[in-house]
SERO-4910 file (N, C-alpha, C, O; in steps of 0.05 Angstrom, whole numbers):
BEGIN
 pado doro    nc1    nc2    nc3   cac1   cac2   cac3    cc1    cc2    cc3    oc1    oc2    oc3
  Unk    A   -102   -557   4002    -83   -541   3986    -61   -559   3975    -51   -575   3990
  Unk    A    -54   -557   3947    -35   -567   3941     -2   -559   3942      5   -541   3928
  Unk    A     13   -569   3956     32   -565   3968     47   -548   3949     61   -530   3957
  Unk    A     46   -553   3923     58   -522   3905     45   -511   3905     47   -504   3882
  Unk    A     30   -501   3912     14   -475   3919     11   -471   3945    -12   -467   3953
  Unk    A     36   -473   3966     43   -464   3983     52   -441   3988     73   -436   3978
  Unk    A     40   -420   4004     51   -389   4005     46   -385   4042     26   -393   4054
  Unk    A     73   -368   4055     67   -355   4073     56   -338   4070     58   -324   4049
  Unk    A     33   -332   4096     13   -307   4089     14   -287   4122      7   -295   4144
  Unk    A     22   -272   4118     23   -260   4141      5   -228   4147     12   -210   4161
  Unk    A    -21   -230   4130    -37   -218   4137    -72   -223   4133    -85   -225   4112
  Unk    A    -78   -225   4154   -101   -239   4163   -125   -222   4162   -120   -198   4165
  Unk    A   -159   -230   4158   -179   -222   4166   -183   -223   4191   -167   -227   4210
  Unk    A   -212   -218   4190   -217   -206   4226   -234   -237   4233   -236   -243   4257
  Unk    A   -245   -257   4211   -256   -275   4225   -243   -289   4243   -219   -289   4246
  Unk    A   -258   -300   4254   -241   -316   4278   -238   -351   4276   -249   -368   4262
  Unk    A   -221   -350   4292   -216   -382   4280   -229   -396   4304   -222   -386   4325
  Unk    A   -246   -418   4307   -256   -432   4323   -261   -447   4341   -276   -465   4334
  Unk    A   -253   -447   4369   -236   -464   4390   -245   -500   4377   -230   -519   4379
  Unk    A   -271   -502   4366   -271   -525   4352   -243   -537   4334   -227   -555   4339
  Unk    A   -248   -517   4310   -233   -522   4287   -203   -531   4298   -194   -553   4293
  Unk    A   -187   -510   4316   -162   -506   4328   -162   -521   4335   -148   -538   4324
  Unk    A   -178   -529   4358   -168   -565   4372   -168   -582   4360   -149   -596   4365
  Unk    A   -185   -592   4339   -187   -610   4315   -162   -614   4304   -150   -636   4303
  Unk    A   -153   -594   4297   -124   -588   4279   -107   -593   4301    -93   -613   4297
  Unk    A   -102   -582   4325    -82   -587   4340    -83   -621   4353    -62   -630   4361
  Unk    A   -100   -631   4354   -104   -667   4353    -96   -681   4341    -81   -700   4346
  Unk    A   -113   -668   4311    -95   -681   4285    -65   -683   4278    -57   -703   4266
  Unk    A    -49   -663   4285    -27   -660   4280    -12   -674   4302     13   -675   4299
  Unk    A    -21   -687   4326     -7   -705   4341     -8   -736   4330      3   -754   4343
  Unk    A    -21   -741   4309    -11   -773   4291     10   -770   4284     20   -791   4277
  Unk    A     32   -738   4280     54   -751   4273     76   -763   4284     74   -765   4309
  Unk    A    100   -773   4273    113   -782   4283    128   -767   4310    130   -743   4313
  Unk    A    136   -786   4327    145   -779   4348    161   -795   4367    150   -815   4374
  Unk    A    186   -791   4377    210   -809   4388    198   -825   4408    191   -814   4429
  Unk    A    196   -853   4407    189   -866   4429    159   -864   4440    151   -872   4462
  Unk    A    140   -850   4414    115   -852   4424    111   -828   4449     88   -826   4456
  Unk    A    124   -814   4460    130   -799   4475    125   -769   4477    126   -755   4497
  Unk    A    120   -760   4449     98   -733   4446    118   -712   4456    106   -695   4471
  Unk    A    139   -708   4454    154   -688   4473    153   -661   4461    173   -650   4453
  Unk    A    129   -650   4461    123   -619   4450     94   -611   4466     75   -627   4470
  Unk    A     97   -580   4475     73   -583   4485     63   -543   4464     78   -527   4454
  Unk    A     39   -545   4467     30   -518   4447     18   -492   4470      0   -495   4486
  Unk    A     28   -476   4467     17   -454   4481      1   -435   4460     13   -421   4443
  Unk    A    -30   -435   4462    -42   -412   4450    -52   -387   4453    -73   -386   4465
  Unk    A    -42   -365   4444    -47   -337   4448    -65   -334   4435    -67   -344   4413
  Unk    A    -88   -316   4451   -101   -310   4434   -116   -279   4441   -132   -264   4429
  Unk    A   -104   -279   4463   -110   -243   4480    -86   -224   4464    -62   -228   4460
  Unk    A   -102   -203   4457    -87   -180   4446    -61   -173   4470    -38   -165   4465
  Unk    A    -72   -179   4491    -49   -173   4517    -15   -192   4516      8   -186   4523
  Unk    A    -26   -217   4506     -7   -228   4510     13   -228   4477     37   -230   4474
  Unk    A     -4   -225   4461      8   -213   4432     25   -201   4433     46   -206   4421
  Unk    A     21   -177   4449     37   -156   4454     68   -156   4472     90   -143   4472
  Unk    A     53   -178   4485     80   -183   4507    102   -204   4494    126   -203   4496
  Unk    A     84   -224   4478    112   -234   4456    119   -218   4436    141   -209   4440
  Unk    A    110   -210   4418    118   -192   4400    150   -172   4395    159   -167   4373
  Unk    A    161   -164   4418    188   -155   4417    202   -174   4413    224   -169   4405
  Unk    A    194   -213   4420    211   -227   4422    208   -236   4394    216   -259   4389
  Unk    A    197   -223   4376    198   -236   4350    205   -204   4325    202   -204   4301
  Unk    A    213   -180   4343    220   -163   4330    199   -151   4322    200   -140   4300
  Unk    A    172   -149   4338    155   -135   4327    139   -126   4305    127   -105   4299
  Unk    A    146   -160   4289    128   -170   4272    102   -167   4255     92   -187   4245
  Unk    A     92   -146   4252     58   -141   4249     43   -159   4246     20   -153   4252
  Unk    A     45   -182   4238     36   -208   4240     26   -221   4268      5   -233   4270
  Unk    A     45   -216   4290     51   -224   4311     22   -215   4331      8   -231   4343
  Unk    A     19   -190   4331     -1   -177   4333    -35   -184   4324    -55   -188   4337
  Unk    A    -29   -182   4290    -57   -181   4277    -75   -214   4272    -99   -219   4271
  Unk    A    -58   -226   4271    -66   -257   4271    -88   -269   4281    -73   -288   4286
  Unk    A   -101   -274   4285   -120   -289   4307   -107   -307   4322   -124   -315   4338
  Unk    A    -91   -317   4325    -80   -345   4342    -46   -336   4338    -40   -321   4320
  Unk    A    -28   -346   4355     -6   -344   4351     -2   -376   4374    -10   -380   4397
  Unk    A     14   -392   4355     22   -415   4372     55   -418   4375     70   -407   4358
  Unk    A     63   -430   4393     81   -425   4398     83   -464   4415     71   -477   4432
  Unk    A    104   -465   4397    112   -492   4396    132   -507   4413    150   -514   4399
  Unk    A    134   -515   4439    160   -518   4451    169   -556   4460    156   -575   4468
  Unk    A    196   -552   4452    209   -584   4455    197   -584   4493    198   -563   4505
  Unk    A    189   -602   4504    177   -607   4524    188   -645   4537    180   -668   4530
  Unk    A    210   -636   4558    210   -655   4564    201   -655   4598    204   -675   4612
  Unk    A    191   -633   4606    177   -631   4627    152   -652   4639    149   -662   4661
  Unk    A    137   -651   4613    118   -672   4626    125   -703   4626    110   -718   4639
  Unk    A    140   -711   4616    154   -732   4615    171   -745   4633    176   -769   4640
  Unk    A    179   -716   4642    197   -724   4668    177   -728   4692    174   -749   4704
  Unk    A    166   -707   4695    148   -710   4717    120   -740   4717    108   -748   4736
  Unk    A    119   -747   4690    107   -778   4691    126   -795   4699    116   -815   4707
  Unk    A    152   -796   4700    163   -816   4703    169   -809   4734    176   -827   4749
  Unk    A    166   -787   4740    176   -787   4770    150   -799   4791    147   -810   4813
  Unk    A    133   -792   4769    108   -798   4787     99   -829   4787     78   -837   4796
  Unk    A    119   -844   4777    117   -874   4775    148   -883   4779    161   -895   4763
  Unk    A    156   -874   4802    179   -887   4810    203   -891   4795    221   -906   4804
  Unk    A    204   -875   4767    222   -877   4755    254   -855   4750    258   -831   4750
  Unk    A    264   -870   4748    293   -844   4745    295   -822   4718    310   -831   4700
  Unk    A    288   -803   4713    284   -790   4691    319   -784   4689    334   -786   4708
  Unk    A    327   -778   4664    347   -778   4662    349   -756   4638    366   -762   4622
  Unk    A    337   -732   4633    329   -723   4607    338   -686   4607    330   -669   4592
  Unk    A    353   -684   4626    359   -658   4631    389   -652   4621    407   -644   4635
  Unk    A    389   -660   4589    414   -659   4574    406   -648   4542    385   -650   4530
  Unk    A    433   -635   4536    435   -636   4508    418   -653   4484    401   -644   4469
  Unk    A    427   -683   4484    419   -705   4467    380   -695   4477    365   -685   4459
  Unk    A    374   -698   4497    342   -691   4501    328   -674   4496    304   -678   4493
  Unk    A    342   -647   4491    340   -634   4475    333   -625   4454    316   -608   4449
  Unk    A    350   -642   4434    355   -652   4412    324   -665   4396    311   -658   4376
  Unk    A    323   -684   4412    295   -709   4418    276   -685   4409    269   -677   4387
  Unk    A    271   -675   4441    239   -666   4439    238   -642   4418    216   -636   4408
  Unk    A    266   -624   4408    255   -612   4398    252   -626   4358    239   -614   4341
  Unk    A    260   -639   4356    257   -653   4327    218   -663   4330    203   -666   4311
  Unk    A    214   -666   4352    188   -672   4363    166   -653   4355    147   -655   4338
  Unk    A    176   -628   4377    168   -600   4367    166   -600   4333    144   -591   4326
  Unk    A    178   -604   4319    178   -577   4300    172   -605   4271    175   -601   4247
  Unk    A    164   -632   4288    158   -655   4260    128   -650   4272    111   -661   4258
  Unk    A    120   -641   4289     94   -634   4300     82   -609   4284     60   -610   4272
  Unk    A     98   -585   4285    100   -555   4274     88   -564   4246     67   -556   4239
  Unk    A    105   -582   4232    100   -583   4201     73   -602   4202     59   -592   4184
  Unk    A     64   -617   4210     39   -630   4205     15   -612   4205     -6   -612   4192
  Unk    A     25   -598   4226      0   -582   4240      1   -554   4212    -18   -546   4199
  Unk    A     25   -549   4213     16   -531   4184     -2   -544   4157    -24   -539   4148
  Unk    A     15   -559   4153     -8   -582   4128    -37   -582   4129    -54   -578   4112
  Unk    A    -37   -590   4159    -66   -589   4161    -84   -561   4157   -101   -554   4141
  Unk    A    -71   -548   4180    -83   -524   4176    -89   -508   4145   -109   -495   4141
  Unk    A    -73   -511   4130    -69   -506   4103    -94   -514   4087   -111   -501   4076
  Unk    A    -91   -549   4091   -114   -556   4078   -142   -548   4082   -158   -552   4064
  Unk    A   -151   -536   4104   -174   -524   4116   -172   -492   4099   -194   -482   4092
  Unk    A   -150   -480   4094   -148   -459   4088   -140   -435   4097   -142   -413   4087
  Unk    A   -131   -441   4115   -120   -420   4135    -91   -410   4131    -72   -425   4128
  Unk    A    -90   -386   4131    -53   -386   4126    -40   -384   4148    -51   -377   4169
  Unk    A    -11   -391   4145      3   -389   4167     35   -378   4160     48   -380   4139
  Unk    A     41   -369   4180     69   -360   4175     87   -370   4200     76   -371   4223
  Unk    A    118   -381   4196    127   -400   4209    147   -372   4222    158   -358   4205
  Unk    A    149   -366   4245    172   -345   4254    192   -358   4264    191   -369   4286
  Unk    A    215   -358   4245    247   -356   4251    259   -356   4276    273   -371   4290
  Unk    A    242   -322   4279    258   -315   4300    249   -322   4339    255   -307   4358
  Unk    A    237   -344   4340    230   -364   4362    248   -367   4377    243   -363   4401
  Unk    A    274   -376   4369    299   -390   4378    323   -360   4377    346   -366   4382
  Unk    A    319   -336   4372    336   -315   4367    338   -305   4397    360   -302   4406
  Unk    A    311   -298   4415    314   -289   4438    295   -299   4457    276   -286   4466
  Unk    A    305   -333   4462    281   -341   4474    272   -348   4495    251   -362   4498
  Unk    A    297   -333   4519    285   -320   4544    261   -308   4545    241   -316   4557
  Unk    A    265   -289   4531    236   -269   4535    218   -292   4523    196   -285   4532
  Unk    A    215   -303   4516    181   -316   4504    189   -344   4526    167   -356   4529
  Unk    A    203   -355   4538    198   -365   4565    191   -352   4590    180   -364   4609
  Unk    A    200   -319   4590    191   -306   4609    160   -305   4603    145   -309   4622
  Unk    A    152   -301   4585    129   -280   4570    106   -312   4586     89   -309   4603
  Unk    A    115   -345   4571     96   -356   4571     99   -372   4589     89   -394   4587
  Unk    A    110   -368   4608    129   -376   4643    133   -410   4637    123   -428   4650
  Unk    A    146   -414   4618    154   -441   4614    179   -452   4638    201   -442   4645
  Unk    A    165   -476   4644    184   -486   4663    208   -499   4654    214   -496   4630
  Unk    A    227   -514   4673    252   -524   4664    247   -541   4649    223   -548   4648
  Unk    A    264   -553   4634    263   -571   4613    238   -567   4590    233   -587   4575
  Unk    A    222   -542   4586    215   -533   4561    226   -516   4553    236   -496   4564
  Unk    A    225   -526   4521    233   -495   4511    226   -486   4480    223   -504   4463
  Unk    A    223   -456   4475    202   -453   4458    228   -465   4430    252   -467   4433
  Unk    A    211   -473   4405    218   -481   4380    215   -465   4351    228   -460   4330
  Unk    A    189   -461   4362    170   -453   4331    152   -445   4344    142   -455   4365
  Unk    A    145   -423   4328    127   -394   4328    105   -393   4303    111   -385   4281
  Unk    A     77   -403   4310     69   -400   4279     43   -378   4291     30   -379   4312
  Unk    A     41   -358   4269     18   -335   4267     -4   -353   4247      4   -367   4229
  Unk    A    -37   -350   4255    -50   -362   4244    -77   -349   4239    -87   -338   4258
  Unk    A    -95   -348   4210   -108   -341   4206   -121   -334   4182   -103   -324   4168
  Unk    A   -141   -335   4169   -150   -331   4150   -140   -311   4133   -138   -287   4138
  Unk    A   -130   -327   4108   -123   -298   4084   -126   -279   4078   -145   -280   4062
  Unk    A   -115   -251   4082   -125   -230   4073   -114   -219   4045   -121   -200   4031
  Unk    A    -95   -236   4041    -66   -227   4010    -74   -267   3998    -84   -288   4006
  Unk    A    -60   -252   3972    -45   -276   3958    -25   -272   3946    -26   -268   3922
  Unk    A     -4   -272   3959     30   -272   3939     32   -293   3936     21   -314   3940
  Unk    A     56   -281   3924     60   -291   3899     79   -317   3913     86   -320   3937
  Unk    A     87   -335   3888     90   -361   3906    130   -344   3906    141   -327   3892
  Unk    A    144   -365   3936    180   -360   3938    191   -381   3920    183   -404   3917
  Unk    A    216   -368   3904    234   -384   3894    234   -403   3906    221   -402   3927
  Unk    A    250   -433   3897    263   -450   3912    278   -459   3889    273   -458   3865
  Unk    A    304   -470   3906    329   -486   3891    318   -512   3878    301   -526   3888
  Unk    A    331   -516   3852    323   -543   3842    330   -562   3850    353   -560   3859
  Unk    A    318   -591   3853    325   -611   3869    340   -622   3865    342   -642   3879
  Unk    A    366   -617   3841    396   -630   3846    412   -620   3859    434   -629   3862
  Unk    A    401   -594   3872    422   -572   3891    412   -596   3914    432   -609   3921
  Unk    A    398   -602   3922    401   -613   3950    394   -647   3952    391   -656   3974
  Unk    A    391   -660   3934    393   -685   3939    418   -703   3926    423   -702   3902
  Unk    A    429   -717   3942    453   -730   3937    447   -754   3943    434   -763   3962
  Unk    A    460   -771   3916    464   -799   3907    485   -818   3922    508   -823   3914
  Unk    A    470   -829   3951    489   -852   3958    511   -841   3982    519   -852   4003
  Unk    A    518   -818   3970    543   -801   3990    543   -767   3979    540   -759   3956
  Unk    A    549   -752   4005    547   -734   4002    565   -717   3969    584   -731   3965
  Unk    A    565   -701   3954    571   -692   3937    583   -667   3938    564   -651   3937
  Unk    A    603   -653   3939    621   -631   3943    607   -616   3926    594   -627   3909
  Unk    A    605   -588   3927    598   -564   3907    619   -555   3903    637   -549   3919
  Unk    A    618   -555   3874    635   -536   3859    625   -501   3860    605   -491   3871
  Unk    A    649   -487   3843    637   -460   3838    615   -461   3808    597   -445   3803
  Unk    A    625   -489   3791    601   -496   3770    575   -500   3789    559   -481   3793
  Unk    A    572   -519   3799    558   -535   3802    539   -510   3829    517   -519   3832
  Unk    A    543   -492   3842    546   -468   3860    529   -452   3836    505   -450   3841
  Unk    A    538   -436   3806    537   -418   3794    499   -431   3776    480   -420   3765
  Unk    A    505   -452   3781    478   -473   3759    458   -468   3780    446   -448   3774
  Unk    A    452   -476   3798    441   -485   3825    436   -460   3837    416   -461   3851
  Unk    A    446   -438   3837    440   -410   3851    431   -388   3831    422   -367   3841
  Unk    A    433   -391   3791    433   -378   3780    391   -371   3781    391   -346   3780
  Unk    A    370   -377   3782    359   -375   3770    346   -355   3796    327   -340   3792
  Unk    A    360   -356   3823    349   -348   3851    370   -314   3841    356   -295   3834
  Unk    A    391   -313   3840    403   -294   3832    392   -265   3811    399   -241   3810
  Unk    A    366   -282   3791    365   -273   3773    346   -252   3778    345   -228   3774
  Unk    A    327   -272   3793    298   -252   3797    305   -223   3808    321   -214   3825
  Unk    A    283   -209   3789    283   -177   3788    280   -175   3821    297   -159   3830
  Unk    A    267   -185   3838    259   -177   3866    288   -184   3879    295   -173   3900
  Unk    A    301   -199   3869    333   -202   3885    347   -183   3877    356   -167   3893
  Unk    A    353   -182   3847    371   -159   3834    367   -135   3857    383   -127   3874
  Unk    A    340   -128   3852    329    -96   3868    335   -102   3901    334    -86   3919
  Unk    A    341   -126   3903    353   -120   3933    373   -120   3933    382   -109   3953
  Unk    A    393   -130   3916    428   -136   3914    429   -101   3913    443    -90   3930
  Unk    A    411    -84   3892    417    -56   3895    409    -44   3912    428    -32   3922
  Unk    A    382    -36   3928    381    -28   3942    396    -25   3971    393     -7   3987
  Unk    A    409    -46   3972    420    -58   3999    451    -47   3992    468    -51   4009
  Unk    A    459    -35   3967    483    -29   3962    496    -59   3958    520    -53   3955
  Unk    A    495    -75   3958    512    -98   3951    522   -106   3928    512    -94   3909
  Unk    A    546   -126   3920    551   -140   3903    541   -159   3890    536   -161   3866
  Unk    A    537   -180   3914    512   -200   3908    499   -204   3928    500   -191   3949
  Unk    A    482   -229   3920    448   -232   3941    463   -252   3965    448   -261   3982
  Unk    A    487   -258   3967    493   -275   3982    513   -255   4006    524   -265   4026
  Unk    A    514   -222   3997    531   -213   4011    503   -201   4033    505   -197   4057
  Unk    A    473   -196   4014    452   -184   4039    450   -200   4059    446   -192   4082
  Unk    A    452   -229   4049    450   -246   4065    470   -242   4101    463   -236   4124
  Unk    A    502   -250   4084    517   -250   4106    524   -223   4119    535   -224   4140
  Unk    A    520   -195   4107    517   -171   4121    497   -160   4129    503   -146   4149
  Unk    A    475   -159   4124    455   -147   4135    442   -169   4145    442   -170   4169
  Unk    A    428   -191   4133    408   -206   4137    411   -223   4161    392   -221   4177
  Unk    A    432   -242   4169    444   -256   4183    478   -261   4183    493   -278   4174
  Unk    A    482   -239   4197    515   -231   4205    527   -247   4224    514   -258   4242
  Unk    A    551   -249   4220    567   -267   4244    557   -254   4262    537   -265   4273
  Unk    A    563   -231   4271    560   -215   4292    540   -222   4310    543   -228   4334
  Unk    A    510   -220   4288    481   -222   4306    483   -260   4311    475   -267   4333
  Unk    A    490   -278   4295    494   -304   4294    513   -307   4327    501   -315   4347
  Unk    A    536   -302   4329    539   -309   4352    537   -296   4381    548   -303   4402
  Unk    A    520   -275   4375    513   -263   4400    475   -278   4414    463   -279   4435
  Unk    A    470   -285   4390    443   -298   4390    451   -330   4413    444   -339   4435
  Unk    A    467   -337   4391    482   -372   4397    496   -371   4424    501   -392   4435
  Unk    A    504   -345   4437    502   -346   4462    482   -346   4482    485   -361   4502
  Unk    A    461   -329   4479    437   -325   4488    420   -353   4489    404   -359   4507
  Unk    A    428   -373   4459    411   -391   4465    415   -413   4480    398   -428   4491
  Unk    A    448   -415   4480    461   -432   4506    449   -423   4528    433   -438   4539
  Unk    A    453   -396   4541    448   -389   4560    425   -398   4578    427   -404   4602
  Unk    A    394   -399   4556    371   -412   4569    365   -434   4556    342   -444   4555
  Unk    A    389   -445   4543    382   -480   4547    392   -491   4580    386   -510   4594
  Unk    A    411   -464   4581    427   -471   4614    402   -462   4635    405   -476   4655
  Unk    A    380   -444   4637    374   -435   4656    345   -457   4652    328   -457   4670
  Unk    A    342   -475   4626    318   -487   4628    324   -520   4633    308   -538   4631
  Unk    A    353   -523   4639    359   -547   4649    371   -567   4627    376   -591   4631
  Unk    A    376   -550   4599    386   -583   4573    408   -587   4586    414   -610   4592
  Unk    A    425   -566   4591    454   -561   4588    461   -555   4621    449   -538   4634
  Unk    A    484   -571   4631    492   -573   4654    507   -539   4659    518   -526   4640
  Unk    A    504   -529   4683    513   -510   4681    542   -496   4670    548   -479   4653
  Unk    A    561   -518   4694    597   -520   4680    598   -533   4662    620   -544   4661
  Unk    A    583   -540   4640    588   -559   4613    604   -540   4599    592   -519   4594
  Unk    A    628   -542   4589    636   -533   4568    630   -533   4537    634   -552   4523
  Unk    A    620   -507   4528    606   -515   4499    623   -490   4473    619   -481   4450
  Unk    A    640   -489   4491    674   -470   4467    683   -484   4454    702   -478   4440
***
């Protein structure tokens, strides 16, 4: 697939995808890069309707979540790492923030290969957001030990739709020459006008009762409100999965 003709697809046929093909793809996607050679991501695959069901609230009950053939679930993993080094006499030292950090950039430079690939085979995939929103429950759900933790959520499976392709910003909104570049309300009004315009935004600026597409955003779509009640929750089981020291202050 050619990477502009990239589309999330989040509704699938009934074929099935192939413990061959899957492992192939999930092999392949470990040539990418990775900190120290060190692999710090490990993949959990669903593939029982039972366990679908039991992540599924943790992604808001998704219909995707459900109908998919495969649902992977991607987590920064410094568990096995530690436990190799303990098992060779070594001092692991990795039950922090910065390690964190590490394995999950690991996780999710892993996430994107493994989409590519899969893509090129043909398969669609849809990347879920909401992984990192409540992700106790999908450590309860997939009894992940200390020092894992989930990243990225991808639903997988043969096309049943073809939408239409998503806007994206043009590439002087986000690439900067040498040093970072301040936005103006010009340079803001150029760069946001053509995302503003589309009939499918307009009809949500109205339906949603809004002013503009940037107010669905910060009121309905992602609110302070739900933003730092989440951002507590996710401290919370970085604390109960060992990144984050318990008395660490993070106010």
């Amino acid at each position: 697939m050619n990477i502009r003709e990239r589309r999330t697809i989040r509704k699938y046929t009934q074929q099935p995808i192939s413990d061959e093909l899957l492992n192939r793809l999930l092999e392949e996607a470990a040539r990418t890069q990775t900190m120290g050679n060190l692999q710090l991501y490990s993949v959990v695959v669903t593939r029982s309707d039972e366990m679908k069901r039991k992540l599924a609230p943790a992604h808001f009950n998704q219909p995707m979540v459900t109908t998919a053939p495969v649902v992977l679930t991607v987590c920064a993993d410094f568990r096995r790492t530690t436990d190799w080094c303990e098992c060779r006499n070594a001092d692991p030292g990795y039950d922090n923030l910065l390690s964190f950090m590490n394995a999950a950039t690991d996780a999710l430079l892993y996430t994107q290969t493994f989409c590519n690939l899969a893509e090129e085979e043909g398969l669609g995939i849809c990347f879920l957001g909401t992984t990192v929103y409540m992700p106790q429950q999908i450590i309860g759900v997939l009894e992940l030990p200390e020092l894992v933790f989930p990243v990225a959520t991808l639903t997988v499976g043969w096309p049943a739709e073809d939408p239409a392709l998503s806007d994206r910003l043009p590439l002087r909104s986000f690439v900067h020459a040498e040093t970072y570049q301040p936005y103006t309300e010009q340079t803001i009004d150029d760069f946001y006008a053509s995302k503003e315009a589309l009939e499918e935004n307009r009809h949500f600026v109205e339906i949603n009762r809004k002013e503009t597409l940037a107010q669905v955003f910060t009121d309905i779509r992602y609110t302070r409100k739900d933003n730092e009640m989440m951002s507590e929750g996710l401290l919370e089981a970085l604390r109960r999965q060992g990144f984050i020291k318990p008395d660490c202050n993070n106010s």
